[in-house]
Structure formats: structure tokens, C-alpha cells
Backbone as CSV, one residue per row, in Angstrom:
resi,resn,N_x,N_y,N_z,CA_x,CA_y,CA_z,C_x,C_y,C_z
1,UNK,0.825,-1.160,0.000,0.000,0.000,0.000,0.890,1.250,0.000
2,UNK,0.197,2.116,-0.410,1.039,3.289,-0.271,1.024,4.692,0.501
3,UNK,1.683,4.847,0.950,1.526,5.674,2.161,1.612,7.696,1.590
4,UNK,1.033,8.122,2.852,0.470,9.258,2.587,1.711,10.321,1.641
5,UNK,2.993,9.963,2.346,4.419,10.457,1.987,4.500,10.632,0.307
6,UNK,4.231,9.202,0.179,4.054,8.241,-1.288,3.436,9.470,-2.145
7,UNK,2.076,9.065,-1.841,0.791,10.081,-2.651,1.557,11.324,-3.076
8,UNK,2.074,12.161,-1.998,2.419,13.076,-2.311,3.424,13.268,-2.940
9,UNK,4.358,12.676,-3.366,6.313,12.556,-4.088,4.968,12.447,-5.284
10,UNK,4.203,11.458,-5.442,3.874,11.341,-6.788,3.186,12.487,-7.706
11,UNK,2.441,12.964,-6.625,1.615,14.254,-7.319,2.360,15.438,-6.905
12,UNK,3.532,15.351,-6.744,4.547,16.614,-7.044,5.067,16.261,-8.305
13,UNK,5.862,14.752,-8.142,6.064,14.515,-9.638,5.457,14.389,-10.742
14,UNK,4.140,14.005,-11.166,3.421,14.245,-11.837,2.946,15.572,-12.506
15,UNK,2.568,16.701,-11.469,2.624,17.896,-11.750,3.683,18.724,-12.058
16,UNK,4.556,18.280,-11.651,6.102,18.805,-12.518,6.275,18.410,-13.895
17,UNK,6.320,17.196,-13.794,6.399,16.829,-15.752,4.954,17.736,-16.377
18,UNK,4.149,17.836,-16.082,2.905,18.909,-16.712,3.102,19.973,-17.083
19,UNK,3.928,20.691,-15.346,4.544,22.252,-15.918,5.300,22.084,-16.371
20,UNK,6.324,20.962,-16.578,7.443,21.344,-17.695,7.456,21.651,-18.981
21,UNK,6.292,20.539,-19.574,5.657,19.951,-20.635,4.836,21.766,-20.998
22,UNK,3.995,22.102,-20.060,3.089,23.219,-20.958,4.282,24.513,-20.667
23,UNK,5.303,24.538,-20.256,6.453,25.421,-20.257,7.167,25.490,-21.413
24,UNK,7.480,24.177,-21.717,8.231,23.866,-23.484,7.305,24.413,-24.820
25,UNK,5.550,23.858,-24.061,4.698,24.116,-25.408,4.963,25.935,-25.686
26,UNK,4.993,26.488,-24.504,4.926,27.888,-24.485,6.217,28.595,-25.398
27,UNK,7.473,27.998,-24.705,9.017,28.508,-25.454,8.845,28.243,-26.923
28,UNK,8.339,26.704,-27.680,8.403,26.085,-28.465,7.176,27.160,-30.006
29,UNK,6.015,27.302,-28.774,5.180,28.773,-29.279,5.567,29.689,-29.944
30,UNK,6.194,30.328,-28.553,6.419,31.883,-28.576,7.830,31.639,-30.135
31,UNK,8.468,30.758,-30.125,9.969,31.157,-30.852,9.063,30.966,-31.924
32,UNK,8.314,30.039,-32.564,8.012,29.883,-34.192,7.204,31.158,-34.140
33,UNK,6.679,31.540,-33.655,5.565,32.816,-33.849,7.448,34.232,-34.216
34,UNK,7.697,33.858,-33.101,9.271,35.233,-33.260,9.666,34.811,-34.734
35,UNK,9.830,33.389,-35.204,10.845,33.325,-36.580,9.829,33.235,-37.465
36,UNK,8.601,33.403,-37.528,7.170,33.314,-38.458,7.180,35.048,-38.735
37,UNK,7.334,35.653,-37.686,6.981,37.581,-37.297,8.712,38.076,-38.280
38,UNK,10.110,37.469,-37.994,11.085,37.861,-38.032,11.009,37.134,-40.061
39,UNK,11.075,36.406,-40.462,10.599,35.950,-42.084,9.363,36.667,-42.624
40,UNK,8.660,37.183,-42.502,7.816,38.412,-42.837,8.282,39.638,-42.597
41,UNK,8.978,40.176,-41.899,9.377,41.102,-41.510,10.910,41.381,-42.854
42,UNK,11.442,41.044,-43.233,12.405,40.281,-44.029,11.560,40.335,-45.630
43,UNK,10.792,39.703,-45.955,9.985,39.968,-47.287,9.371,40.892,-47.330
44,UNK,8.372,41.946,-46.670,8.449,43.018,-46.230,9.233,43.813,-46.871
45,UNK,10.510,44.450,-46.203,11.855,44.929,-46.675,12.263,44.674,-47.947
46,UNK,12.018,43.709,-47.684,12.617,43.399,-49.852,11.704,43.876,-50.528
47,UNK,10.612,43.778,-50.125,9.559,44.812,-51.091,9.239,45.764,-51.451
48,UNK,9.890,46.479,-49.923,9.673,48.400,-50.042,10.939,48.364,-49.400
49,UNK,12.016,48.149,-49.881,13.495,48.999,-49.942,13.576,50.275,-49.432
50,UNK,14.528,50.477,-48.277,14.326,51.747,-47.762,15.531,52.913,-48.504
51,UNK,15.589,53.879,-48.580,16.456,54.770,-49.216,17.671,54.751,-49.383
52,UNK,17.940,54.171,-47.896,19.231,54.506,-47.337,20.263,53.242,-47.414
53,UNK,19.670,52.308,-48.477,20.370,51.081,-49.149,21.340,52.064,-49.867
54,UNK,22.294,51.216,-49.530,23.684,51.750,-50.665,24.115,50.782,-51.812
55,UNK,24.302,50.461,-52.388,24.922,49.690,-53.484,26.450,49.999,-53.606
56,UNK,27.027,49.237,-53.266,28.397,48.414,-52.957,28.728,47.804,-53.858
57,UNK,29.380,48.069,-55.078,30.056,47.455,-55.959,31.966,46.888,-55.667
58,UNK,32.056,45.644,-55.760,32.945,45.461,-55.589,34.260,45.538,-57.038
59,UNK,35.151,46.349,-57.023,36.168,46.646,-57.822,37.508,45.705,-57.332
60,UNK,38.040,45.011,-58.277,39.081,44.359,-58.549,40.629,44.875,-58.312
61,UNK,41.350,44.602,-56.917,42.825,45.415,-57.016,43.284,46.047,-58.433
62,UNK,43.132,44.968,-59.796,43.853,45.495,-60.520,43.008,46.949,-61.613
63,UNK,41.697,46.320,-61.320,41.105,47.931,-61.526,41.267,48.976,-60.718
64,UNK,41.562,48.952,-59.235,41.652,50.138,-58.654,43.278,50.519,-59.098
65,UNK,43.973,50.159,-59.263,44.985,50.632,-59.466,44.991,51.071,-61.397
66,UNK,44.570,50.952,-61.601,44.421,51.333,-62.961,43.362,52.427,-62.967
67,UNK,42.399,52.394,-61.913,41.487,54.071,-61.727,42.761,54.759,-61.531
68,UNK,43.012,54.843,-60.739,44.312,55.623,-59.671,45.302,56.501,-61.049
69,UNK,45.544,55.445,-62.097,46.372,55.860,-62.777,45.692,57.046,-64.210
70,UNK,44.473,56.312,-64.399,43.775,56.864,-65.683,42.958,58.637,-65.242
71,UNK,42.928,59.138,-66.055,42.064,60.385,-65.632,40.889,60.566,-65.442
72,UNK,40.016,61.431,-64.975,38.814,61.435,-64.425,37.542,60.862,-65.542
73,UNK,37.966,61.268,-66.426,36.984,60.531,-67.139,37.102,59.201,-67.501
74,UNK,37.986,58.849,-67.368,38.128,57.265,-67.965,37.444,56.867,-66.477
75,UNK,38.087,57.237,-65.464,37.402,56.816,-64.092,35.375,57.341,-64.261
76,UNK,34.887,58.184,-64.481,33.799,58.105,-64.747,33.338,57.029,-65.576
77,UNK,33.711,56.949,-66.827,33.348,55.925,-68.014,33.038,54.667,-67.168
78,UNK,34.665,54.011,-66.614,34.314,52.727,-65.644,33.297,52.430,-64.928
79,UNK,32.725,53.812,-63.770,31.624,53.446,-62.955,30.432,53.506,-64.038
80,UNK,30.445,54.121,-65.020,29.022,54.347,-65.082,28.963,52.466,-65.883
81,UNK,29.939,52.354,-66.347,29.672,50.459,-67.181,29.817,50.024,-65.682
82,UNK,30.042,50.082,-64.684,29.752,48.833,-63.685,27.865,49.480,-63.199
83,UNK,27.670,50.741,-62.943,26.493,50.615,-62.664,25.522,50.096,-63.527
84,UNK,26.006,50.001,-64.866,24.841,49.570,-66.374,24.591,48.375,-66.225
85,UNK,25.618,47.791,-65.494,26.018,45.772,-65.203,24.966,45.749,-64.334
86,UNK,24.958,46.290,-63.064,24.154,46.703,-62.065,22.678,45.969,-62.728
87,UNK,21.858,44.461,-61.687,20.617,44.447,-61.937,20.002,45.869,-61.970
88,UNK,18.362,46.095,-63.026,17.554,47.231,-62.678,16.797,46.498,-61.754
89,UNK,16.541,47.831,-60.825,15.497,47.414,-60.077,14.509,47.324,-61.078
90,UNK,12.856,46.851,-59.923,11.646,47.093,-60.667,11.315,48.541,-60.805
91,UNK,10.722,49.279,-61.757,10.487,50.764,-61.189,8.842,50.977,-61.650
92,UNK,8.516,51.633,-60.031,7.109,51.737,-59.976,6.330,53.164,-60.705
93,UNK,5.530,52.664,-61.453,5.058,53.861,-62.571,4.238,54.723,-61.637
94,UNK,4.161,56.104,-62.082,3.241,56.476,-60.916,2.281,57.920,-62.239
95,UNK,1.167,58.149,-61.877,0.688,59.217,-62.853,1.730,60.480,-62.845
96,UNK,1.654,60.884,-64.175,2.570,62.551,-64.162,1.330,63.450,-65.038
97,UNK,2.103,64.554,-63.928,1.118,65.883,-64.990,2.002,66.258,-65.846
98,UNK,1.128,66.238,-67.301,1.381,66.631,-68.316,1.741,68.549,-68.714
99,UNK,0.050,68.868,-68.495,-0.097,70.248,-68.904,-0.786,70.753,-67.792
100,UNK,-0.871,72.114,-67.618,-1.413,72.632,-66.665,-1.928,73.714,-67.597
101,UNK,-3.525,74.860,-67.264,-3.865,75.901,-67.850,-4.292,76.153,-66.934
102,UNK,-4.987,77.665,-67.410,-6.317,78.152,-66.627,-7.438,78.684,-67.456
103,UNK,-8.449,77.925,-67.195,-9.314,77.557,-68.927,-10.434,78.846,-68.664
104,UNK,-11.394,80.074,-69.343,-12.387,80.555,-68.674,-13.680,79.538,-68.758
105,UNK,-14.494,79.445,-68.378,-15.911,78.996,-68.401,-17.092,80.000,-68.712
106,UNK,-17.275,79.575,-70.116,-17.953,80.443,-70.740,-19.265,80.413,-70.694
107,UNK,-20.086,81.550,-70.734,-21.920,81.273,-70.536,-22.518,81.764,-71.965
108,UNK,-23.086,80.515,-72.473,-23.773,80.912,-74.151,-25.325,81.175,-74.115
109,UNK,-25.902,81.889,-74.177,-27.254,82.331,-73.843,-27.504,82.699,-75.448
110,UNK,-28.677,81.632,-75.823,-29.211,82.203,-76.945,-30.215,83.109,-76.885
111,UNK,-30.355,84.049,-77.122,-31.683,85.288,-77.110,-31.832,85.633,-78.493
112,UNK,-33.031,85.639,-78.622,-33.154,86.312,-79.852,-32.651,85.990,-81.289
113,UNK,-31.900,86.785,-82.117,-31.099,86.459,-83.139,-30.099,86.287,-83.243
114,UNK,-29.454,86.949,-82.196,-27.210,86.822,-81.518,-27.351,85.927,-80.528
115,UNK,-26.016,85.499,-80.610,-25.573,84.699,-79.319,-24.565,85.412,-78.482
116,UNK,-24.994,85.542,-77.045,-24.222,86.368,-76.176,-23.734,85.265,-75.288
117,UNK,-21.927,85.859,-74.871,-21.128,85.142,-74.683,-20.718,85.971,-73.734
118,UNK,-20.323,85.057,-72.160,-19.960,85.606,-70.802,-18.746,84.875,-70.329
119,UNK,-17.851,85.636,-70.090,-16.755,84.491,-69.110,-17.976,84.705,-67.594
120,UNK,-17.834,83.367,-66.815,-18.579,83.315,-65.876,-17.037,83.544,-64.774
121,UNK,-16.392,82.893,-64.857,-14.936,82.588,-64.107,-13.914,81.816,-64.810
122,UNK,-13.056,81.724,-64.189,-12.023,80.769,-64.839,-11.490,79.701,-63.943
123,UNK,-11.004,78.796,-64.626,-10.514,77.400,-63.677,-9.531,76.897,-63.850
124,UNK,-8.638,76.600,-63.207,-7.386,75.688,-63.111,-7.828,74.283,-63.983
125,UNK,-6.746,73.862,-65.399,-7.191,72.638,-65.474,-6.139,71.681,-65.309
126,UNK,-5.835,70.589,-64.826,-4.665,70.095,-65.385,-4.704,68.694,-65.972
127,UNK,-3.720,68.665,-66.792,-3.777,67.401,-67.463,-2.758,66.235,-67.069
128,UNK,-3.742,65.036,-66.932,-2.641,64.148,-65.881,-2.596,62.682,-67.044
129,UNK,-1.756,62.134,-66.960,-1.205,60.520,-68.149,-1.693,59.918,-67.003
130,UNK,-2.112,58.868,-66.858,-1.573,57.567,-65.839,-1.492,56.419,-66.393
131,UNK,-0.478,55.666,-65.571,0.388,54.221,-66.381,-0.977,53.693,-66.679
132,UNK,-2.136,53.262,-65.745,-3.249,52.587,-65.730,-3.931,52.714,-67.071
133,UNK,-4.000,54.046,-67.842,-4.898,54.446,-68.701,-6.288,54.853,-68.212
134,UNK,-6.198,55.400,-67.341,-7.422,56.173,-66.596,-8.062,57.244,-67.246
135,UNK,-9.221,57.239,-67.746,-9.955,58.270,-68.517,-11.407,58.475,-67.530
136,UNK,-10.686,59.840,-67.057,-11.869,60.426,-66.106,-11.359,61.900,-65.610
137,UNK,-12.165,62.170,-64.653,-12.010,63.608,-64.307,-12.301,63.270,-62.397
138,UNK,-11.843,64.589,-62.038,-12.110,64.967,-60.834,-12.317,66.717,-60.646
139,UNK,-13.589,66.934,-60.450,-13.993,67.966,-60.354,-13.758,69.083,-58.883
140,UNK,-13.378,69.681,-58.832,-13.246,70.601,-56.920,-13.764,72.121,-57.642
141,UNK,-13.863,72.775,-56.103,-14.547,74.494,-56.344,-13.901,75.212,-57.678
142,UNK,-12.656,75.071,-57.353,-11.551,75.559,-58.540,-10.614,75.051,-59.404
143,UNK,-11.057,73.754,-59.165,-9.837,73.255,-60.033,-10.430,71.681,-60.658
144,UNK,-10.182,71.253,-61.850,-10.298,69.819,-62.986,-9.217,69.615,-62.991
145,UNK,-9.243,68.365,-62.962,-7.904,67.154,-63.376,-8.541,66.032,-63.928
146,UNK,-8.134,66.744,-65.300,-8.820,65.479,-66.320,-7.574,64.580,-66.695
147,UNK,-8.149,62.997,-67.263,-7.172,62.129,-67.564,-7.814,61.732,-69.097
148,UNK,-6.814,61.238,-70.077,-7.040,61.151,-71.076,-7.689,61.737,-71.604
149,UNK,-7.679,62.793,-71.791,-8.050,64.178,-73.311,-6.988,64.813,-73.193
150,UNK,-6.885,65.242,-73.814,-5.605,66.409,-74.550,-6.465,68.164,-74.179
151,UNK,-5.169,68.883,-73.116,-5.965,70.391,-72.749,-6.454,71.112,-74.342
152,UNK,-6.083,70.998,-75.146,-6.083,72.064,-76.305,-7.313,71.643,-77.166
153,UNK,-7.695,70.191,-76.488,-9.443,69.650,-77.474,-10.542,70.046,-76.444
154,UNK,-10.009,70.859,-75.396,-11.366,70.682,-74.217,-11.730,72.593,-74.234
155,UNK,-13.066,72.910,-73.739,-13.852,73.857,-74.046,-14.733,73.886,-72.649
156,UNK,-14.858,74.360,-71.672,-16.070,74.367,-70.612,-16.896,75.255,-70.700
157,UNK,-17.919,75.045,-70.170,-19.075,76.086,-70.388,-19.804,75.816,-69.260
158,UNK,-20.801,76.732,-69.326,-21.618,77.406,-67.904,-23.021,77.105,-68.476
159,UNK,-23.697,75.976,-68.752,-24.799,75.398,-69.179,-26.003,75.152,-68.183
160,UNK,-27.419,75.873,-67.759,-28.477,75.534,-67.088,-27.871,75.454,-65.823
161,UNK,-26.646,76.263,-65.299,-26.243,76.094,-63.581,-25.674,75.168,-63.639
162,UNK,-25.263,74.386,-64.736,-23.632,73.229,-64.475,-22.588,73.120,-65.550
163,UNK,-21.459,73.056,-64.579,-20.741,73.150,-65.877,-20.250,72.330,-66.811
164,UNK,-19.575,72.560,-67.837,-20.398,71.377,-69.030,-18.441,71.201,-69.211
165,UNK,-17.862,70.404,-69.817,-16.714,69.759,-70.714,-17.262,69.530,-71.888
166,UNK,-16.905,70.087,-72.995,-17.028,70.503,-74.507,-16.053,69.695,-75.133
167,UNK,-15.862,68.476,-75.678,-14.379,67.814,-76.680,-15.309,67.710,-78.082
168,UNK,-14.901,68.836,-78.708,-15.357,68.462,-80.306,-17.302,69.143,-80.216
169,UNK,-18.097,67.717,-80.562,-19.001,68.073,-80.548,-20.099,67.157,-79.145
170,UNK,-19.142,66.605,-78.413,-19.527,66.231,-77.454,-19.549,67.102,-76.057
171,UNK,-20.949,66.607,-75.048,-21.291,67.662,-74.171,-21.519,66.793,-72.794
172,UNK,-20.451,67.056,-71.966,-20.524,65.704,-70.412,-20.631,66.703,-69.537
173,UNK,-21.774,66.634,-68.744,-21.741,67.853,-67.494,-21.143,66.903,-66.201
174,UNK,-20.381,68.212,-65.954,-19.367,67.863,-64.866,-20.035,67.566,-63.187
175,UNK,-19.540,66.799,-62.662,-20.031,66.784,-61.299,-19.168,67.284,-60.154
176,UNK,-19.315,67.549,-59.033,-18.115,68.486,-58.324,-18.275,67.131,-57.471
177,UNK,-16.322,66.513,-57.073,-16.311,64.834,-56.363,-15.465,65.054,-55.694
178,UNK,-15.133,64.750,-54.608,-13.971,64.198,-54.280,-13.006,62.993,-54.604
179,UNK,-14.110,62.077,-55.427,-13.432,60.832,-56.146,-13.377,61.343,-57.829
180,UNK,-12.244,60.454,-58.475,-12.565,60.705,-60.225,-13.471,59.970,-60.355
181,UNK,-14.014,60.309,-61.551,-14.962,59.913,-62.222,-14.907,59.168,-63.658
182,UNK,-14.663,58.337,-63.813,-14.354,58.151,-65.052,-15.319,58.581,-66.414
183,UNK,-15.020,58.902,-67.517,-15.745,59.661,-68.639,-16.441,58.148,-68.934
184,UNK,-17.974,58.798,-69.190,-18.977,57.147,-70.197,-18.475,56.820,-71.709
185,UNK,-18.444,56.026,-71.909,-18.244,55.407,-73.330,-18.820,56.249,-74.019
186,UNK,-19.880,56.414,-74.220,-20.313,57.252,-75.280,-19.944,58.609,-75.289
187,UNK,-19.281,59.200,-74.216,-18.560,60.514,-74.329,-17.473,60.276,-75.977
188,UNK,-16.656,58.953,-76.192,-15.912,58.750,-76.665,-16.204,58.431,-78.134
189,UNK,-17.495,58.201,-78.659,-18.121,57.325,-79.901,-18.707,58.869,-80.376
């Protein structure tokens, strides 16, 4: 039989191998979660490269001593063929403004037998490319940023209290957004 002493050595020992056991699960945890967090952290970085990467080209004793000797331009010539060797990075396209104006917005009131013609105000327009091929506009109090039209085909006007974008013989009334808008197909046909 086993005595009271007994019972107890056992259920100390017993409960020790337990905490050891959910002590290991914990270390064994916590580290794959640290080298799971520390390998993301790592691809990450390789993705958005920070500035302050230098590129370290390594030059050959017997080329540096042959910079040393040649004149500044031959020493230019050299770096710029080791940077050409140089992988390209990827390079990320981003929209550019093209043209910038300041267009008036004109008011056409037919009366009668003449047509009378008003600058109402004038507006900032600018003209923006994007890699995407984005054909739209964004309208604010004072200012358009249209994408795909050309400034020198566009015409605005002051039509029934809105204002209108004129390309050719087409007529798209503008909306005032904080988002672009892209132009309808049939603006284009």
C-alpha cells in the first residue's frame, strides 16, 4: 500500500512533468511565432526597400589601381559600365502631370437672333497621363484634373447652372467629387 508520503512525491512529480511539458509548449510557441513575425518582416523589406540602401560594388585590385592611374573621365566611363552591369530594379510607374492651364468657363445664352457670350470665371485645369490608362475627371470648387483628353481639345461652359466639358461636338456635365470619375463610353463614340 502506499503511504500518505508516497501520494504526495507522486503528485509533485506528476505535476512537474505537466509544468514542464506546458512550459516547453509555451518557449516552443512563442519562438516559431518570433521566426514566423522575423521571415515576414524580411519579405516586407525586400519589397519596399528603404532609401538609405547603398549599393556596394565590388572593384578588382587590378582595376583600382588602374582608376588611380587613368584620368577622371576614364574613371567616370568605368563606374558608369559597372552601374549599367548593375541588376535594374523594378520601377514603380506612378501618374505625371502633363499640362497645366487656366481655362475661362464660358456662358452661351441664346436670345433672340445673336448669341451672347460671358466668361462666368475661370478654372485651373490640369492634365494628368496615368500608367493605368485612366480616362476620367475629378472635379473641386476651382480646379479639374482630367485624364485622357488632350488640354487644347477641351472647351467648358456654364450650361443651365452646371458646368459642361465641350471635346469636339460632345457635351458631359461635370459633377463636383472628391473621387474621379471616369468619362462614359459614349462621351468617346
Amino acid at each position: 500500500m502506499i503511504t500518505r508520503r508516497e501520494k504526495r512525491n507522486i503528485t509533485i512529480f506528476v505535476l512537474g512533468v505537466f509544468v514542464g511539458i506546458a512550459l516547453s509548449a509555451i518557449v516552443v510557441y512563442f519562438s516559431v511565432i518570433a521566426s514566423f513575425t522575423k521571415d515576414n518582416i524580411i519579405k516586407i523589406t525586400n519589397i519596399f526597400p528603404s532609401d538609405s540602401v547603398q549599393v556596394i560594388s565590388k572593384i578588382p585590385a587590378e582595376e583600382k589601381r588602374n582608376l588611380n592611374s587613368k584620368d577622371s573621365s576614364s574613371k567616370a566611363n568605368l563606374l558608369k559600365d559597372q552601374e549599367d552591369s548593375l541588376p535594374k530594379k523594378d520601377v514603380i510607374k506612378s501618374d505625371v502631370k502633363i499640362a497645366e492651364e487656366v481655362i475661362p468657363i464660358v456662358s452661351i445664352n441664346d436670345s433672340s437672333e445673336h448669341v451672347i457670350t460671358a466668361i462666368i470665371k475661370e478654372m485651373r485645369v490640369e492634365q494628368w497621363e496615368s500608367p493605368m490608362n485612366f480616362v476620367g475627371y475629378k472635379l473641386s470648387h476651382n480646379s479639374l484634373i482630367i485624364y485622357g483628353i488632350d488640354l487644347s481639345n477641351i472647351e467648358l461652359q456654364y450650361i443651365d447652372g452646371s458646368i459642361c466639358l465641350i471635346v469636339g461636338e460632345k457635351r458631359l456635365i461635370l459633377q463636383e467629387t472628391d473621387n474621379f470619375v471616369r468619362f462614359p463610353l459614349s462621351f468617346f463614340k
